[in-house]
mmCIF file of the N, C-alpha and C atoms, coordinates in Angstrom:
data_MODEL
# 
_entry.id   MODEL 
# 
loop_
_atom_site.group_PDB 
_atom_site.id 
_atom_site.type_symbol 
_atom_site.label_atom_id 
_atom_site.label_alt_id 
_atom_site.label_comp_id 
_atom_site.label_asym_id 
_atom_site.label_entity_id 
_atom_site.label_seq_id 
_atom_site.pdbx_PDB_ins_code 
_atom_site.Cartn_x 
_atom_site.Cartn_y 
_atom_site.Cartn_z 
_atom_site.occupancy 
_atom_site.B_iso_or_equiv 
_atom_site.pdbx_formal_charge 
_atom_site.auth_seq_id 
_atom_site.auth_comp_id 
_atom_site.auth_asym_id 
_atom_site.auth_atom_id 
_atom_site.pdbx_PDB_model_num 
ATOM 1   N N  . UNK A 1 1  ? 0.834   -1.195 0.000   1.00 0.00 ? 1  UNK A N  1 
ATOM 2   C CA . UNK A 1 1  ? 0.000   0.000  0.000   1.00 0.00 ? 1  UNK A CA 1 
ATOM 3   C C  . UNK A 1 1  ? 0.875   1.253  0.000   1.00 0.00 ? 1  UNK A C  1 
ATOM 4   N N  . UNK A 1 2  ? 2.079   1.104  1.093   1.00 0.00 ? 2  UNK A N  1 
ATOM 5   C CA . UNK A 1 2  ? 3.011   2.282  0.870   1.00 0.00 ? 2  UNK A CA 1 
ATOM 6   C C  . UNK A 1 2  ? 3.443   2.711  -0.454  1.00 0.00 ? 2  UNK A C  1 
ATOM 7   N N  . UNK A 1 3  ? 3.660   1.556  -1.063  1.00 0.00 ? 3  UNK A N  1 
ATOM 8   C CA . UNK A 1 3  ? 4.065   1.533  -2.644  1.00 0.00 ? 3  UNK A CA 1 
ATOM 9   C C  . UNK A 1 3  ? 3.578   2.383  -3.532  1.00 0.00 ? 3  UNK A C  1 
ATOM 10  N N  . UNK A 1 4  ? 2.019   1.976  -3.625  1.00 0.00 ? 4  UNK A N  1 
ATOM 11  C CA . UNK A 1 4  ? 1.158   2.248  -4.254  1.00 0.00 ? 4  UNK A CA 1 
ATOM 12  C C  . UNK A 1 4  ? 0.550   3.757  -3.974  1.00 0.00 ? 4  UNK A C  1 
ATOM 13  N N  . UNK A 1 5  ? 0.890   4.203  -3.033  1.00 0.00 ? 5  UNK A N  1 
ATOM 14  C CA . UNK A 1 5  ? 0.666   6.043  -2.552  1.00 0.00 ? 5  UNK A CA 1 
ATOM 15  C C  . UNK A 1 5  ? 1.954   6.463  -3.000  1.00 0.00 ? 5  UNK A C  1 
ATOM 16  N N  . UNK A 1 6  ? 3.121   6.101  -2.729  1.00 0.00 ? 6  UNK A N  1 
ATOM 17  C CA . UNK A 1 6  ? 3.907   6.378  -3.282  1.00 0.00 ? 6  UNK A CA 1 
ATOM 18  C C  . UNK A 1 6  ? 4.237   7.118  -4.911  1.00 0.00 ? 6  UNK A C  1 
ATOM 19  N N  . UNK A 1 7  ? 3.618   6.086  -5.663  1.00 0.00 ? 7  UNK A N  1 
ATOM 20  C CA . UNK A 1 7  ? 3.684   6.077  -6.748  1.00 0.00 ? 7  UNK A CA 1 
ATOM 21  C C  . UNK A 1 7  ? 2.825   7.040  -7.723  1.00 0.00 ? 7  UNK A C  1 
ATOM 22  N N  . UNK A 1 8  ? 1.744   6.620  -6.852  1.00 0.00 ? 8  UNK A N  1 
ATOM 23  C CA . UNK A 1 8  ? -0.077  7.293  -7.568  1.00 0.00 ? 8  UNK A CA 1 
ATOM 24  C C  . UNK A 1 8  ? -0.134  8.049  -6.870  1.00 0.00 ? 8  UNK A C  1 
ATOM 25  N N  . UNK A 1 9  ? 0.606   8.587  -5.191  1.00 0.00 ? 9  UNK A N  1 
ATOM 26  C CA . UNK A 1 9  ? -0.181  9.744  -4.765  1.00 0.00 ? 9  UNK A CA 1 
ATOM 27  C C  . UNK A 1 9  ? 0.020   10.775 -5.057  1.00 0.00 ? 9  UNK A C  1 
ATOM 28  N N  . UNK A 1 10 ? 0.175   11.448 -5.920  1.00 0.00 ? 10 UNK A N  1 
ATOM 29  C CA . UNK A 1 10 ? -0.192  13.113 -6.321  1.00 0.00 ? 10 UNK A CA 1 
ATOM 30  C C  . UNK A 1 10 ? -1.200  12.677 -7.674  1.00 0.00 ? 10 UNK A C  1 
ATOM 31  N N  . UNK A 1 11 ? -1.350  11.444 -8.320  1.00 0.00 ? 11 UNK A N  1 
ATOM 32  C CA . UNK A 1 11 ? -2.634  11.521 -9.388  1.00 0.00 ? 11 UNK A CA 1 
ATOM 33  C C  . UNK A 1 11 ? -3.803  11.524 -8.856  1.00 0.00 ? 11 UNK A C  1 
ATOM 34  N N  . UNK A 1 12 ? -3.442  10.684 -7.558  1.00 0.00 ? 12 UNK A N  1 
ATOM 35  C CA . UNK A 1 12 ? -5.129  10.504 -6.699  1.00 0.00 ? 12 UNK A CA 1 
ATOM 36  C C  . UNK A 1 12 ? -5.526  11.877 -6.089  1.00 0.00 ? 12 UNK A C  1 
ATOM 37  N N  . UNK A 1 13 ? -4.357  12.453 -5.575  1.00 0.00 ? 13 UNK A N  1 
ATOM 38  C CA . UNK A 1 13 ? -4.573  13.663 -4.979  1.00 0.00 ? 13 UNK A CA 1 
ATOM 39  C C  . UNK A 1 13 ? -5.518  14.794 -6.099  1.00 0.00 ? 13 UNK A C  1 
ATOM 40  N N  . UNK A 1 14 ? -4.700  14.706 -7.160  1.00 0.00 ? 14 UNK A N  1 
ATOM 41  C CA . UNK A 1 14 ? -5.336  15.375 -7.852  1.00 0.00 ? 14 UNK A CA 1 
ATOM 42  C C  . UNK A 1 14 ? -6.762  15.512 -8.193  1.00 0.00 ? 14 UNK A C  1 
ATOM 43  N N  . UNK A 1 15 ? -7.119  14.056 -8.659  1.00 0.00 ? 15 UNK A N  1 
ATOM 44  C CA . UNK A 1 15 ? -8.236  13.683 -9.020  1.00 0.00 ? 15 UNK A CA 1 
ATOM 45  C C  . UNK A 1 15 ? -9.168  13.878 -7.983  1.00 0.00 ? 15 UNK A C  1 
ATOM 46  N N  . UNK A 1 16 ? -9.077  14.255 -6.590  1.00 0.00 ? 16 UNK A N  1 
ATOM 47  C CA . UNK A 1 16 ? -9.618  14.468 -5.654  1.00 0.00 ? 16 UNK A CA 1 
ATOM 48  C C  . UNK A 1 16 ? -10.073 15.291 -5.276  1.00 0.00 ? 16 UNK A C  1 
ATOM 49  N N  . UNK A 1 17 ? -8.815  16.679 -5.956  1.00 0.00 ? 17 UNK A N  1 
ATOM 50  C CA . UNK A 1 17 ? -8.772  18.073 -6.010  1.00 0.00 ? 17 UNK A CA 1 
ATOM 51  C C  . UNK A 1 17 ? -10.353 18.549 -6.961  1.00 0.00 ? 17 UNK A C  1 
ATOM 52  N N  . UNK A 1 18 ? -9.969  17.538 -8.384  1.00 0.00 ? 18 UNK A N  1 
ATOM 53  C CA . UNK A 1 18 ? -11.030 18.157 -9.163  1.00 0.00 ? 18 UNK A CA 1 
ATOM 54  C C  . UNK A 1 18 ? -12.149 17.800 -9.319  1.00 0.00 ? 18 UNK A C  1 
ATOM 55  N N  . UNK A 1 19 ? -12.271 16.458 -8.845  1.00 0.00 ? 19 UNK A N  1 
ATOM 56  C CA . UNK A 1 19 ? -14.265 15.990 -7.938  1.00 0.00 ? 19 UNK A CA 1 
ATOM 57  C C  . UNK A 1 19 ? -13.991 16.745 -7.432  1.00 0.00 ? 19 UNK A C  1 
ATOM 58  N N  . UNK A 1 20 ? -13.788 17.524 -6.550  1.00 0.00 ? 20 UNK A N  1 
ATOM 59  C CA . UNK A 1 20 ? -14.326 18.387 -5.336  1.00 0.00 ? 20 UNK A CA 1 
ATOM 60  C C  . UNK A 1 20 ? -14.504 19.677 -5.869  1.00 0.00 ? 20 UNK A C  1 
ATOM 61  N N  . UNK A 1 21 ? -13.664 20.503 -6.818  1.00 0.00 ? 21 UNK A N  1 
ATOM 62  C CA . UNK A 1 21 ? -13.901 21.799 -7.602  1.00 0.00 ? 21 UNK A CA 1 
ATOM 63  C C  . UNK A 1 21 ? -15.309 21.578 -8.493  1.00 0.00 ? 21 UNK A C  1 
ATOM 64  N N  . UNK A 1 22 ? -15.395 20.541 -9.359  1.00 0.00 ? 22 UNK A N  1 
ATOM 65  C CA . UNK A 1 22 ? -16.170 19.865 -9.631  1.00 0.00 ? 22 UNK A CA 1 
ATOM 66  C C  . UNK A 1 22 ? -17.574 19.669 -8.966  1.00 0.00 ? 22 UNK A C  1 
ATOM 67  N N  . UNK A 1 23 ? -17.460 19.302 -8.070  1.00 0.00 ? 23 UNK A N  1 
ATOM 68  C CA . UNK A 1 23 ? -19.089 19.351 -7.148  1.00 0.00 ? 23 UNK A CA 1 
ATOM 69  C C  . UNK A 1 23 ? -19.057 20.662 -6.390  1.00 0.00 ? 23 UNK A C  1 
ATOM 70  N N  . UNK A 1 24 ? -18.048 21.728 -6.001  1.00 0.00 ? 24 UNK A N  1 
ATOM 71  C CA . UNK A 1 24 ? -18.368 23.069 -5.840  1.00 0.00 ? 24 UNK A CA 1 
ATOM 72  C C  . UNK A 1 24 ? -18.773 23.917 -6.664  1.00 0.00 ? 24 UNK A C  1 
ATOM 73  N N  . UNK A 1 25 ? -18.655 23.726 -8.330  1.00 0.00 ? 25 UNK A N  1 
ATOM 74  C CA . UNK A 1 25 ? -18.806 24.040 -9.106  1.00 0.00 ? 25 UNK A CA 1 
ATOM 75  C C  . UNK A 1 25 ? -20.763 24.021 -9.595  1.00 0.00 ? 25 UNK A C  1 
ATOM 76  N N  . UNK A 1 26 ? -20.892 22.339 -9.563  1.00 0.00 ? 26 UNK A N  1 
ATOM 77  C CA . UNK A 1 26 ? -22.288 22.247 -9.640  1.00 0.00 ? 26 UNK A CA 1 
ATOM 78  C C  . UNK A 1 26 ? -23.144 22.490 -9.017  1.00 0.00 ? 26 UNK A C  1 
ATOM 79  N N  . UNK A 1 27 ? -22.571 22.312 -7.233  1.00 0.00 ? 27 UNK A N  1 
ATOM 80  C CA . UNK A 1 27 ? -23.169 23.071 -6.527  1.00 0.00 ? 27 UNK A CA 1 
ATOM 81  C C  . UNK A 1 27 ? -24.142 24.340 -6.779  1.00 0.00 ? 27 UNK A C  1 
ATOM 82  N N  . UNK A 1 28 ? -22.832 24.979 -6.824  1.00 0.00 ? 28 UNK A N  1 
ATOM 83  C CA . UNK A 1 28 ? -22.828 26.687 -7.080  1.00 0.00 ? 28 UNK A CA 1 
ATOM 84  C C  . UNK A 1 28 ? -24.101 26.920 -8.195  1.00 0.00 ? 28 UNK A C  1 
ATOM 85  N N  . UNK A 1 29 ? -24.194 26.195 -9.333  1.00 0.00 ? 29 UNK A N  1 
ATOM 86  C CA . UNK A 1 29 ? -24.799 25.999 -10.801 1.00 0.00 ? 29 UNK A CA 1 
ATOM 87  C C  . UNK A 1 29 ? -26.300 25.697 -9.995  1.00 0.00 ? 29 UNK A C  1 
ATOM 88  N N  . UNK A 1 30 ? -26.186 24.972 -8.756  1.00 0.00 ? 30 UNK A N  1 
ATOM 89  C CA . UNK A 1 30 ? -27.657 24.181 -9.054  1.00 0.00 ? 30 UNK A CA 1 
ATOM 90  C C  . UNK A 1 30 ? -29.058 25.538 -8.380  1.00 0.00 ? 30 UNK A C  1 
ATOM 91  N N  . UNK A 1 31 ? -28.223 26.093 -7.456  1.00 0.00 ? 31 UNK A N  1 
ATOM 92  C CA . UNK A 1 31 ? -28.814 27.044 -6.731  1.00 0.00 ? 31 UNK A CA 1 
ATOM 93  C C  . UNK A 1 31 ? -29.141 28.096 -7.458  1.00 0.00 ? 31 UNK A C  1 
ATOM 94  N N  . UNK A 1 32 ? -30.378 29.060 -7.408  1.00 0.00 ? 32 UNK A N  1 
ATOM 95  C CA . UNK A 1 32 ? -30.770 29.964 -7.949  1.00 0.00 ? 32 UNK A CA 1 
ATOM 96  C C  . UNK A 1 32 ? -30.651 31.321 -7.837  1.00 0.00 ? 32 UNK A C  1 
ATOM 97  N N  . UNK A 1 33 ? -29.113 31.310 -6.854  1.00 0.00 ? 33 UNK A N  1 
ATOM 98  C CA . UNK A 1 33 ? -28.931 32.777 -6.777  1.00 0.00 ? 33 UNK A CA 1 
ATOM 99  C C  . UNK A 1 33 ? -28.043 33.424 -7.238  1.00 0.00 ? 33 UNK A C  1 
ATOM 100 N N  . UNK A 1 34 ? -27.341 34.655 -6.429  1.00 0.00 ? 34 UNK A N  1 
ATOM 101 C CA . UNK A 1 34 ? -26.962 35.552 -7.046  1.00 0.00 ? 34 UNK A CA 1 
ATOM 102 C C  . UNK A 1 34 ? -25.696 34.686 -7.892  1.00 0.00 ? 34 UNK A C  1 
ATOM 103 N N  . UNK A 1 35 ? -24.740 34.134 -6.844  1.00 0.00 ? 35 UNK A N  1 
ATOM 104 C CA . UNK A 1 35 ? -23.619 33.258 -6.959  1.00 0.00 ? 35 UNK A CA 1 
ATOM 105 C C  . UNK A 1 35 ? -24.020 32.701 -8.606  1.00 0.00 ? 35 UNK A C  1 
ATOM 106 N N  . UNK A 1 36 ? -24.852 31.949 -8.548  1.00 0.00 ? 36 UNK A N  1 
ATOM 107 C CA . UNK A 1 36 ? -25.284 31.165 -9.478  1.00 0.00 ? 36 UNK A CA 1 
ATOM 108 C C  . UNK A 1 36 ? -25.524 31.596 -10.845 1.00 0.00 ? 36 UNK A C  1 
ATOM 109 N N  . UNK A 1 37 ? -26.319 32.736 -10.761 1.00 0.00 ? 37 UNK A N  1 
ATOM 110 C CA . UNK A 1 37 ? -26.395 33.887 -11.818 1.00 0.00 ? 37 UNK A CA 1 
ATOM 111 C C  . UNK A 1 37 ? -25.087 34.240 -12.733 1.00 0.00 ? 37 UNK A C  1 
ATOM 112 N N  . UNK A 1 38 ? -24.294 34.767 -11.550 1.00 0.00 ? 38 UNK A N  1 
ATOM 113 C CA . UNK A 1 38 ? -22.861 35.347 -12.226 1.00 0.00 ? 38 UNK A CA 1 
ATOM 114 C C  . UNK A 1 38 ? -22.000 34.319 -12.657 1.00 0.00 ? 38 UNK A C  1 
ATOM 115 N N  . UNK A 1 39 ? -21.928 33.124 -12.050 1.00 0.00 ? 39 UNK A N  1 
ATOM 116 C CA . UNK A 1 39 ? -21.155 32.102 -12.536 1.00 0.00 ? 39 UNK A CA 1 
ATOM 117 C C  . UNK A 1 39 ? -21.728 31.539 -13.980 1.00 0.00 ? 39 UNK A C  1 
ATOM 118 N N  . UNK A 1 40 ? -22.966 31.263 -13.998 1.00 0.00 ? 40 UNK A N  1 
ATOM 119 C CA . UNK A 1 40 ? -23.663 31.194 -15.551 1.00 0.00 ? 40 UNK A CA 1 
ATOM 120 C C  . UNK A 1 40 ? -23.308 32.396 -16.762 1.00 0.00 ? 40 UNK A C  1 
ATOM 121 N N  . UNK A 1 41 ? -23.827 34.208 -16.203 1.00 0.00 ? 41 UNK A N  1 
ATOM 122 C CA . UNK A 1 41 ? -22.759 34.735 -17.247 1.00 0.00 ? 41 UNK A CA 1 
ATOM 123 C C  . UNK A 1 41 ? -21.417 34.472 -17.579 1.00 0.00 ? 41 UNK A C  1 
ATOM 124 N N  . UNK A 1 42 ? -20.282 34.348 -16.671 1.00 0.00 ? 42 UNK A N  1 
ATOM 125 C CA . UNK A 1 42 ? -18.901 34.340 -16.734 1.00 0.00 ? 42 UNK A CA 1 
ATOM 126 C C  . UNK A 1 42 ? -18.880 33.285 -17.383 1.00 0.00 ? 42 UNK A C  1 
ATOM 127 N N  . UNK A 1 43 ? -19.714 32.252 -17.176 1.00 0.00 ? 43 UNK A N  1 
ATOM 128 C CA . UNK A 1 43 ? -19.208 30.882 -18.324 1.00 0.00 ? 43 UNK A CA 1 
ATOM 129 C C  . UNK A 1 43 ? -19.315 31.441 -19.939 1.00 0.00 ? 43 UNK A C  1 
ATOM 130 N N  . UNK A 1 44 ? -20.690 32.228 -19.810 1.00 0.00 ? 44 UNK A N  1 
ATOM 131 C CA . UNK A 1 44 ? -21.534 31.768 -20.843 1.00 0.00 ? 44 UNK A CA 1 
ATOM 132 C C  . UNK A 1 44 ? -20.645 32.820 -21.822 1.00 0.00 ? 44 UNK A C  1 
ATOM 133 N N  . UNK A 1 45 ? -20.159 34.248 -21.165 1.00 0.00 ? 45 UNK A N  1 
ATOM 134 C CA . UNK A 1 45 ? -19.706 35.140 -21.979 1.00 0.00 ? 45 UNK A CA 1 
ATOM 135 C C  . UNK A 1 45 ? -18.114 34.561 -22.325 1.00 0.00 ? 45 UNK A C  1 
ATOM 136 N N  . UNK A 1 46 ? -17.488 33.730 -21.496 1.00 0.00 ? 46 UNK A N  1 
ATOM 137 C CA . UNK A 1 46 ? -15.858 33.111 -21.466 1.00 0.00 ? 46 UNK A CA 1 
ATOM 138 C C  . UNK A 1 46 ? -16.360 32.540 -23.412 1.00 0.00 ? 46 UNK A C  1 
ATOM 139 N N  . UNK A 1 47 ? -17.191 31.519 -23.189 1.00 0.00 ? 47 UNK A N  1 
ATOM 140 C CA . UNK A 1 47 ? -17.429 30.170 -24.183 1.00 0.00 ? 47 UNK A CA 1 
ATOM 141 C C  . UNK A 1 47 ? -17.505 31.048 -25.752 1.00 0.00 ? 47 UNK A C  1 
ATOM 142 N N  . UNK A 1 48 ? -18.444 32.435 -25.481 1.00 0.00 ? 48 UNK A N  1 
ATOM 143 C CA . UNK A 1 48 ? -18.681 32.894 -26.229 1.00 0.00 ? 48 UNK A CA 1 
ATOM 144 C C  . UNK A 1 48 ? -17.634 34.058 -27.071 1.00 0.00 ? 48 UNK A C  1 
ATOM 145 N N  . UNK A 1 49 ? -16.765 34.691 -25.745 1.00 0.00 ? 49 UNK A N  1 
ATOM 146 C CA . UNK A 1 49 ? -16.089 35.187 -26.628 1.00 0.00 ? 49 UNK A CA 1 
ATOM 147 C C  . UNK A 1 49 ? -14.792 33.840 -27.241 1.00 0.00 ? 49 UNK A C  1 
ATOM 148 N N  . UNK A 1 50 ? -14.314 32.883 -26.733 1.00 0.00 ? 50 UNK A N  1 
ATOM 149 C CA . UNK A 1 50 ? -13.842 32.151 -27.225 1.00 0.00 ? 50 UNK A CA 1 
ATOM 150 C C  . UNK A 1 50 ? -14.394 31.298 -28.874 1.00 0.00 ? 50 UNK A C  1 
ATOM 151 N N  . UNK A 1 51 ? -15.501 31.731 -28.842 1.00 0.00 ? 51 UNK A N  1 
ATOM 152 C CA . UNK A 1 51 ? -15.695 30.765 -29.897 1.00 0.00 ? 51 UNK A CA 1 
ATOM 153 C C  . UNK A 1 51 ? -16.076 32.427 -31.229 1.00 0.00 ? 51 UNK A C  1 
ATOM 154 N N  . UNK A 1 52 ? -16.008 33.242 -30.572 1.00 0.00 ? 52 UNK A N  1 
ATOM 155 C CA . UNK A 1 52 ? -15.857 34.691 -31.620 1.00 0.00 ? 52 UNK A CA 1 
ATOM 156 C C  . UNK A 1 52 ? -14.638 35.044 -32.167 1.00 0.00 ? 52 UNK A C  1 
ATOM 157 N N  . UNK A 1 53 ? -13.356 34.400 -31.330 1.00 0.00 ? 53 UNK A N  1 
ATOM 158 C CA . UNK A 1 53 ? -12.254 34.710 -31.653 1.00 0.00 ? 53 UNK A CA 1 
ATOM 159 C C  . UNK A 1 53 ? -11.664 33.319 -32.894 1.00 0.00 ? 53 UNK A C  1 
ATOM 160 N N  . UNK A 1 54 ? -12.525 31.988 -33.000 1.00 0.00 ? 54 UNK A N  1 
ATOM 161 C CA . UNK A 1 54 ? -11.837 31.550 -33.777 1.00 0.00 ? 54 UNK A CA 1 
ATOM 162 C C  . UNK A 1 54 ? -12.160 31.335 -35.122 1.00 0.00 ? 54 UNK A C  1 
# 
């Protein structure tokens, strides 16, 4: 088992990191407020000017 943290632990770590950004993220998305609001523009205007620029 030491081995095996050894080896994999900063991929697991990671992957741990980003389920969790990940479900703070949807969180944030599922609720109907202000939070929620602004995080939906900032996506929506990011996606959009990205896809104006190519």
């Amino acid at each position: 088992m030491e081995q095996v943290m050894k080896h994999y632990g900063n991929a697991i770590l990671a992957v741990i990191v980003l389920l969790a950004l990940g479900a703070i993220i949807v969180a944030a998305l599922s609720s109907d407020g202000y939070v929620a609001e602004e995080f939906r523009k900032a996506l929506t205007g990011f996606f959009a000017s990205m896809s104006a620029m190519a």
